[in-house]
N, C-alpha and C positions, 0 to 999 in steps of 0.2 A: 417378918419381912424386914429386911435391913434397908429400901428403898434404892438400892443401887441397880441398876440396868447391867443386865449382862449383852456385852457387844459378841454379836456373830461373827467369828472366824471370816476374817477377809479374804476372797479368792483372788489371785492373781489374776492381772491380765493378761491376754496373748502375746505373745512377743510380736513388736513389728519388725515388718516387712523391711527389709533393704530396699532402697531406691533403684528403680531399673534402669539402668543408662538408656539415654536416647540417642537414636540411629541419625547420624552428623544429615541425612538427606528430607528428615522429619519435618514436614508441616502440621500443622493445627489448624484445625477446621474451626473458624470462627462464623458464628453468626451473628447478624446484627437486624437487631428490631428497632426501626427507624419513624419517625413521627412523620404523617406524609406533608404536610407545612412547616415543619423547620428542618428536622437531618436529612429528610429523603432527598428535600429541595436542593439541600449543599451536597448531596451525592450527587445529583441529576446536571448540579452547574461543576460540579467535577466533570464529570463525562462530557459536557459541552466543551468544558475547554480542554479538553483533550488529555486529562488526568487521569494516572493510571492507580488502581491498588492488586494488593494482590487477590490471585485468583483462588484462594484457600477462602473467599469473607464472603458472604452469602446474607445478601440486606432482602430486608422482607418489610416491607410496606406496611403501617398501620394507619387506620385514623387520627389516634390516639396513642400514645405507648403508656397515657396514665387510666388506659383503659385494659393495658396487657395486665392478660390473667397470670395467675403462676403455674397451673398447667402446660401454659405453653413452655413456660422455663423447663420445666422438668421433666416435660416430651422430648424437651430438645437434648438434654443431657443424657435421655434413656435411649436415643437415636445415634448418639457418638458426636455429637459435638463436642469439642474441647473446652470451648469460651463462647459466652456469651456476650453482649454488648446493646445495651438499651439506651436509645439516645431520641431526645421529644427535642 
């Protein structure tokens, strides 16, 4: 035994993919998990004063956001969300 290691033959990787253009009228679906005493509260005094965002953002209420699971992250992504947004 000479104590040298013989290395296995590297397999290549797949070639990637080309980037697919996006269609100039394209939204992204955002969601945003909001803490209901501090972000929710600065959406909700948005809304009172008559502040607008866009309608592609989809705020979802927590108790907590340092209580959000990672399931829910990864629900949401296996659902089509684009982005996510966590904010306590």
């Amino acid at each position: 035994m000479t104590g040298q290691a013989h290395a296995a033959p590297r397999e290549e990787a797949p070639p990637i993919e080309a980037p697919r253009e996006i269609p100039p009228d394209w939204e992204p679906s955002i969601l945003a998990f909001a803490c209901h005493y501090c972000a929710f509260a600065a959406a909700d005094l948005a809304g009172v004063m008559r502040l607008s965002y866009a309608p592609n953002v989809k705020i979802i209420r927590l108790p907590c956001t340092g209580k959000l699971d990672h399931s829910y992250v990864l629900r949401a992504f296996e659902r089509g969300v684009d982005g996510l947004f966590v904010a306590g």
